[in-house]
N, C-alpha and C positions, 0 to 999 in steps of 0.2 A: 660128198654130194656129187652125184656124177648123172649123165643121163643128156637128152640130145636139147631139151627145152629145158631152161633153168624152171626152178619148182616154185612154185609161190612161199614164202619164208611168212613168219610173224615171231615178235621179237617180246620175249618177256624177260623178266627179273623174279627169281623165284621169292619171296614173300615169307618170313617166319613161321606163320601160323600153318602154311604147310609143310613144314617138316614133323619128324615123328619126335620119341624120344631120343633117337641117334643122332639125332642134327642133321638126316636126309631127308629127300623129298619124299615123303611118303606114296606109297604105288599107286594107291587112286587118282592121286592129283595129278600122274600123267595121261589121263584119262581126260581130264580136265582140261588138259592142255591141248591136246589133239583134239578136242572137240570143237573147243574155241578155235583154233587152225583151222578146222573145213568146214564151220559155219563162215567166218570173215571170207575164206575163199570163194563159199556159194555166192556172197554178197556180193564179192567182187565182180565175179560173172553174173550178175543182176539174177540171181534166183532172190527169189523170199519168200520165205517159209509160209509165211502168213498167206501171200496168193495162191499160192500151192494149195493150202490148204482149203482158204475158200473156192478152190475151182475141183476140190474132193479128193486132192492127192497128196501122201503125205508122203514125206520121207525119211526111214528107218534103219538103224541099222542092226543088222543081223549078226554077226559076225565080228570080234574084234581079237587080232592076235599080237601079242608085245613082249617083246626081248627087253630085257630089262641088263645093259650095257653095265652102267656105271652109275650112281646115284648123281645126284645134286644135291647144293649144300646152301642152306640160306643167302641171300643177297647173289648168288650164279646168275649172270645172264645167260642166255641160250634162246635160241630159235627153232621153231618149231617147221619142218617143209611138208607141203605135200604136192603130191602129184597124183593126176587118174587113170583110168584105164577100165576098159567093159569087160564084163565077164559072163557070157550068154548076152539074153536078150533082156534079163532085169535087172540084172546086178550091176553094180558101180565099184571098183574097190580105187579105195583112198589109201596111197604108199605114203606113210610118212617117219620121220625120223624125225631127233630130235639131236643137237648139236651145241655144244655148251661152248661159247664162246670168252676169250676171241680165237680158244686155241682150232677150235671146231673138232673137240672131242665126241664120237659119237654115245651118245647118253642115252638113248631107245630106237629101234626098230620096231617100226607097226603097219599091219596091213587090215584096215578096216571094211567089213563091204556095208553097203547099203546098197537098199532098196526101195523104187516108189510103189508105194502101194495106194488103192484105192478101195474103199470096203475092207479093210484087213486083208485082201488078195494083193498079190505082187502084178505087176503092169511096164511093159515098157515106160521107159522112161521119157518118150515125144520128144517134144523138143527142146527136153534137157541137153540130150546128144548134143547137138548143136553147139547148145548155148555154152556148153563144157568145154567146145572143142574135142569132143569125141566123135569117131567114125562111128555112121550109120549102120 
């Protein structure tokens, strides 16, 4: 974990049901995890989806890229981080990793982008920026 702002973390236990027949976490489920990560973080920076959406704007993600490190193994804890950064005038992308504790093994690299759109068209994102902590 490196970088000048420490990243926003959330803390799971990985769960039997999602592993495969190998006794690892099956691929999707990291998918799962990372989602769950930068919805809790939207919340924490007071976004909610729900208002977004009643004021016509939703936000989607376009793009998802993932290194797949090391697996995970029933009952793993590990933490999920992310952190943001703009990319043009619509884009969002969400750095996150994943680190299987307590040794803080890295277990995935991902870089997801999203997008606020309205109408199905993409749109700055107002005063998301802000509210993210992102430059204008």
């Amino acid at each position: 974990m490196t970088g000048n702002k420490p990243p926003y973390n959330l803390k799971f236990v990985v769960r039997d049901y999602e592993c495969d027949l190998q006794g690892v976490v099956n691929n999707a489920n990291y998918q799962h995890y990372l989602e769950h990560t930068r919805h809790e973080f939207l919340i924490s920076k007071g976004v909610s989806f729900v208002e977004l959406h009643d004021e016509g704007i939703d936000l989607i993600v376009t793009k998802a890229e993932i290194e797949y490190k090391y697996p995970l193994k029933s009952r793993d804890e590990f933490i999920v981080t992310v952190t943001i950064q703009r990319e043009g005038n619509a884009r969002i992308l969400f750095i996150q990793d994943i680190y299987r504790l307590p040794d803080l093994k890295l277990i995935v690299k991902a870089k997801v982008t999203g997008v606020a759109t309205k109408k199905g068209r993409p749109v700055h994102p107002g005063d998301l920026v802000s509210r993210l902590g992102l430059e204008s």
